[in-house]
N, C-alpha and C positions, 0 to 999 in steps of 0.2 A: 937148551939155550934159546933155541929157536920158540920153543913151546913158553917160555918162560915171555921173551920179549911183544910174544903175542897175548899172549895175557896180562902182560903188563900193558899192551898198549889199550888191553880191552877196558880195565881197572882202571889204567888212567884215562882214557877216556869220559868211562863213569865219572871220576870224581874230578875232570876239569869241568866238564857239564853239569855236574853239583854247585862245584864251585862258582861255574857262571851264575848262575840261577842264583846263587845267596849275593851275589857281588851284585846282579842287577836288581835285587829286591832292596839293596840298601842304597843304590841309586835312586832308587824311584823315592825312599824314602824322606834322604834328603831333601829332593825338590818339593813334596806335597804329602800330608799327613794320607799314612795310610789308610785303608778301608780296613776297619774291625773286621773280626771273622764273626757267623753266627753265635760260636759258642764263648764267645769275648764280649757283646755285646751284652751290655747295663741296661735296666729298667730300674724306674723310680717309680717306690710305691704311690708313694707323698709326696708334698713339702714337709723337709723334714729328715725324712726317713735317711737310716745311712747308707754311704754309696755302695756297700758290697751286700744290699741288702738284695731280696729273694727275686727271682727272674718269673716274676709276675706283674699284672695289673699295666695299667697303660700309663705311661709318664710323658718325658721329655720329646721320645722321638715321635709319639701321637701329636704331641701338641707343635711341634717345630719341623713337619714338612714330611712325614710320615703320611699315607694313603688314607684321607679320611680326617686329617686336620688343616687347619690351616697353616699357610706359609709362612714363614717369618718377614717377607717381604712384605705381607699385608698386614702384619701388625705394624712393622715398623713406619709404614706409609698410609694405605688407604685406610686402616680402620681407627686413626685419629680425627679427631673432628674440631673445628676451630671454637674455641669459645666462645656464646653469645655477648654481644655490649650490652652495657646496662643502658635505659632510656635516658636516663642523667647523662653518658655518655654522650647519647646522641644528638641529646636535646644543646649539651654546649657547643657541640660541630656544627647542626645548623644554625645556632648564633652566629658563631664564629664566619660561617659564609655567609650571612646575609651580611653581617659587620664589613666584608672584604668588598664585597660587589655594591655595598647602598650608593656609593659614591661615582661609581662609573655611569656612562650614559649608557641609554635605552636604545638599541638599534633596532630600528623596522625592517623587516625583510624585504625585498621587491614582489613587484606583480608580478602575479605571476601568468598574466596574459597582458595585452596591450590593449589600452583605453580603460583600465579597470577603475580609473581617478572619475572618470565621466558619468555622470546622473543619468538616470533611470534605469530600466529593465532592459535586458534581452530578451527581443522579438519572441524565438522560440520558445525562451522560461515562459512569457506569458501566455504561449498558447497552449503549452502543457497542460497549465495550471488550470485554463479553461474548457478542458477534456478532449482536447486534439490529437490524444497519444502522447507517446516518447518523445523528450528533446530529439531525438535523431529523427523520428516520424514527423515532428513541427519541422526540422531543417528538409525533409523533402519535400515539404507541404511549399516552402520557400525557394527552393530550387525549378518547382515545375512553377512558379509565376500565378501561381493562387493564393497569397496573401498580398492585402493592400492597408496600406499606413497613410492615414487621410488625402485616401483620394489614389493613392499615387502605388503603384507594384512595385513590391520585393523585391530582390533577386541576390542580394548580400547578405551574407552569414555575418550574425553578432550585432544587426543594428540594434540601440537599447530606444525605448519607447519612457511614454509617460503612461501609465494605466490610468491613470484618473483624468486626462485629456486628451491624448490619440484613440483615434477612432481607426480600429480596424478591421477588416472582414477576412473572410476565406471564403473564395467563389462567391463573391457579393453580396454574403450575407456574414452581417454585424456581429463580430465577440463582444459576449458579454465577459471585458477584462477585468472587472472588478470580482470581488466576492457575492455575488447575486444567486440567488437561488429562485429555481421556476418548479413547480409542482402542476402536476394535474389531476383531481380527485372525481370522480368518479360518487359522485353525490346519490344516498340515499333515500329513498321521500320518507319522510318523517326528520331529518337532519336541518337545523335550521341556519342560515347564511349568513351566519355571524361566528365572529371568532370567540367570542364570550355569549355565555346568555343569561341574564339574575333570574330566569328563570327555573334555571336547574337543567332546563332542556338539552338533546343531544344537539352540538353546532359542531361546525369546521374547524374549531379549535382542539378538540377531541382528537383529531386524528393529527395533529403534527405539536405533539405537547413536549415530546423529545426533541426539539430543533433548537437550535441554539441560538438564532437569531429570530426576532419578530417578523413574521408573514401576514400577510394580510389577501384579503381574498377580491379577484376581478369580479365585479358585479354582483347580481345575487343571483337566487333561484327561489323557486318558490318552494316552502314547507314540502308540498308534496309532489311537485317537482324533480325526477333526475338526471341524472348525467355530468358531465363535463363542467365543470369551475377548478379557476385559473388561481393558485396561489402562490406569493411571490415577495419578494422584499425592493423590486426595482419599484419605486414612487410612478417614478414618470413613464414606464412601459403601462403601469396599472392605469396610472391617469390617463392615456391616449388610448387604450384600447376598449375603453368605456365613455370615451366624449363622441356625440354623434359627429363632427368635425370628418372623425377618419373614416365612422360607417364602416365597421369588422363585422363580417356577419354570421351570421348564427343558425344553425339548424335545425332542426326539432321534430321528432316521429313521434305523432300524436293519433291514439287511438278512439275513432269514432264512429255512431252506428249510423248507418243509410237507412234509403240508398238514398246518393246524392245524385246530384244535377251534374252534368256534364260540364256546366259552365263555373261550377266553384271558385277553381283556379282561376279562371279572368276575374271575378268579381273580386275573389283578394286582389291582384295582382295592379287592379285599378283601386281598390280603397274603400276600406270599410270605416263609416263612420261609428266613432265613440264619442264618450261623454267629453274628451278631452283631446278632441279633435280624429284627422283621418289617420289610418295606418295601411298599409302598404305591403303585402307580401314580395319579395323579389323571384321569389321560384315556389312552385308548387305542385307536388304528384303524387299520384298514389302510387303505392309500395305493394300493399298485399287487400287483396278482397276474401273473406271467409261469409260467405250467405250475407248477410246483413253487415257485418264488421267490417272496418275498413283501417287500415294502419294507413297513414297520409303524414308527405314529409313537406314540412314549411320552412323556408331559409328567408330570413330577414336582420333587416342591419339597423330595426330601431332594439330598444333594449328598456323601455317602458312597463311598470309594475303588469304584471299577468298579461301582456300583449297579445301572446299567442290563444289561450283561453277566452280572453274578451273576445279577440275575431272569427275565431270559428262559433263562437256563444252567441253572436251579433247576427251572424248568415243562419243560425238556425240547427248547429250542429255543436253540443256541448261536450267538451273532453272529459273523457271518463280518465287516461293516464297520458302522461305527459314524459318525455327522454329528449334529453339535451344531445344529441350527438357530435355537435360539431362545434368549436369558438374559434374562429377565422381559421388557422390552417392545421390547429390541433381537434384532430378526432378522439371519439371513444375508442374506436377497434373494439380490442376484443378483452378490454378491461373492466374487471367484476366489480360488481358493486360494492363501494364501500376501499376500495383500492387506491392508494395514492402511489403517484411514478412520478421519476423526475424526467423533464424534458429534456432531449437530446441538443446537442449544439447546435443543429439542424433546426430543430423547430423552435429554437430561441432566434435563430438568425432568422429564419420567416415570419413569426411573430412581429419583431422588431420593422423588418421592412414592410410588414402590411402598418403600422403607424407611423413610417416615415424615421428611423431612429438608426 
C-alpha cells in the first residue's frame, strides 16, 4: 500500500508535470503565435511554387528578416522613394506664387550698421584699397593718430570720406585714394622714351602692354641713356614733377676718362655755359677711380634734352655711359635692367610732397 502510494505519487508527479508543461505551452499559445520548430519550418522555392514544396533554396524567411536579407521594416519605409514632379508641375507652382505675392509690397530690410544712408567711403575701406593692409591694420593706423582728413587727425572708427576730394595722408604723406598707378622702370639704352614709336623701335610701351589702364611716362631719357623713368596715370603728379617750378632733382653716375682737375666739381657747380644758356650742377663726386677711368655722380634739378652729356662734353670730358640713378626720392637700388616695380605707398607719398600735392 505503502509501495503503491509512493509510486503513485511518483507517477503522478510525472504526469502533473507533463501536464503543466502541455497547459503552459497552450498558454503561451493563445497569447502570441508560436515559434515553428526546425523541422516544421517552410521554404519557398519560387513565386509560385507549392507550399508543401521541397525544404530547399532560399525563399520568404531570406528575404523578410532572415540573417543576410533585408527587413521588412526597410521595405515597408526607407526603401520607398517619393516620385519626381514633372517640370509642367512646377512651372504652374511658381506662377502660381508669383500670382499670390505681385500684389503685396516690397519691404527693405534695415541697416544693418548706423549711418549707412550717408555718402561717401569709409576712412579705413579707402585705405585698404590704397595698400595700407587689412581694414583692421587701416583701423590701427587710425587708432595710433597717423591718419589725417584735410588737414585735421583721425581718431574715430567709421568716418566716410570723399575719394575724389578729401585729401588724406598717413604720417604726412599724401594717399593716393583714387585708382592711380605709379611704376618705376629701370630703362635700357637702346629703349626709346616714348610709349609708342612708328618706328618699329623698342619704347616704354613695350613693357607695360598688359595694364589696363593708359600710363604714360615722367620725362625722358636718352636712346642711350639708363636707369630710373617714372610711369604713371596721375596727370598732375606727372605734370609737377617735370616743371622746373618744383626743381626734383635727379642723379646720374656717368662714366669718364681722366685724369681730371680737382676743380671739376666747382666749375659744374657754378655753371657751365651752353648753346642754350647756363646749367648748374647741385652736387658732384667721384665714386670710383680705376687708372684713368672714373665713374663720377652728378645730381641736378634741370631736366633739359642731354644736359648731363653736354656739361661734362663742354668742360672737356665726354661720357662714354650714362645711369639715371635717382628721380627725386625714387632710387634704382638694386633693380635689373629692363625691370618694372610698382612704387610703394611710401614713395608715392614722398613723391607727392617733393611737388607739393
Amino acid at each position: 500500500m505503502r509501495s503503491s502510494g509512493s509510486g503513485s505519487s511518483r507517477n503522478g508527479g510525472r504526469g502533473n508535470y507533463r501536464g503543466a508543461g502541455d497547459n503552459r505551452d497552450q498558454k503561451q499559445g493563445q497569447g502570441r503565435p508560436r515559434k515553428p520548430r526546425p523541422e516544421e519550418r517552410r521554404y519557398d522555392v519560387a513565386p509560385g511554387a507549392p507550399q508543401d514544396g521541397p525544404k530547399s533554396g532560399r525563399g520568404g524567411s531570406a528575404r523578410g528578416g532572415a540573417k543576410g536579407g533585408p527587413k521588412q521594416s526597410q521595405e515597408r519605409g526607407r526603401g520607398r522613394t517619393t516620385p519626381a514632379r514633372s517640370r509642367e508641375y512646377e512651372a504652374r507652382t511658381e506662377e502660381r506664387n508669383r500670382e499670390r505675392y505681385a500684389g503685396r509690397k516690397q519691404i527693405s530690410p534695415p541697416k544693418t550698421f548706423p549711418g549707412a544712408e550717408q555718402e561717401g567711403e569709409r576712412l579705413q575701406k579707402v585705405l585698404a584699397r590704397a595698400g595700407y593692409g587689412s581694414r583692421r591694420a587701416c583701423e590701427e593706423l587710425i587708432e595710433q593718430a597717423r591718419v589725417e582728413v584735410n588737414g585735421e587727425i583721425v581718431i574715430e572708427q567709421g568716418m566716410r570720406i570723399d575719394p575724389e576730394k578729401d585729401e588724406v595722408r598717413v604720417d604726412g604723406l599724401t594717399v593716393a585714394t583714387q585708382s592711380y598707378q605709379f611704376f618705376s622702370l629701370n630703362k635700357p639704352a637702346g629703349v626709346v622714351s616714348t610709349m609708342e614709336d612708328p618706328d618699329g623701335r623698342q619704347c616704354l610701351g613695350d613693357y607695360v602692354t598688359n595694364r589696363e589702364t593708359r600710363l604714360f611716362h615722367v620725362g625722358r631719357l636718352d636712346t642711350e641713356t639708363e636707369g630710373v623713368i617714372l610711369l604713371t596715370n596721375h596727370g598732375e603728379l606727372a605734370h609737377r614733377l617735370t616743371h622746373p617750378k618744383y626743381s626734383v632733382k635727379k642723379t646720374y653716375l656717368a662714366h669718364i676718362v681722366g685724369p681730371i682737375p680737382r676743380d671739376l666739381g666747382k666749375r659744374l657747380k657754378e655753371g657751365v655755359r651752353l648753346e642754350d644758356g647756363y646749367a648748374r650742377a647741385d652736387h658732384f663726386r667721384v665714386v670710383e677711380q680705376t687708372g684713368r677711368n672714373y665713374l663720377v655722380e652728378v645730381t641736378l634739378h634741370e631736366g633739359r634734352k642731354h644736359i648731363v652729356r653736354r656739361m661734362l662734353a663742354e668742360v672737356g670730358f665726354p661720357v662714354d655711359k650714362l645711369v639715371r640713378t635717382a628721380f627725386g626720392p625714387i632710387t634704382l637700388g638694386n633693380q635689373k635692367s629692363g625691370w618694372l616695380r610698382r612704387l610703394s605707398n611710401t614713395e608715392v607719398g614722398m613723391l607727392m610732397k617733393e611737388v607739393d600735392l
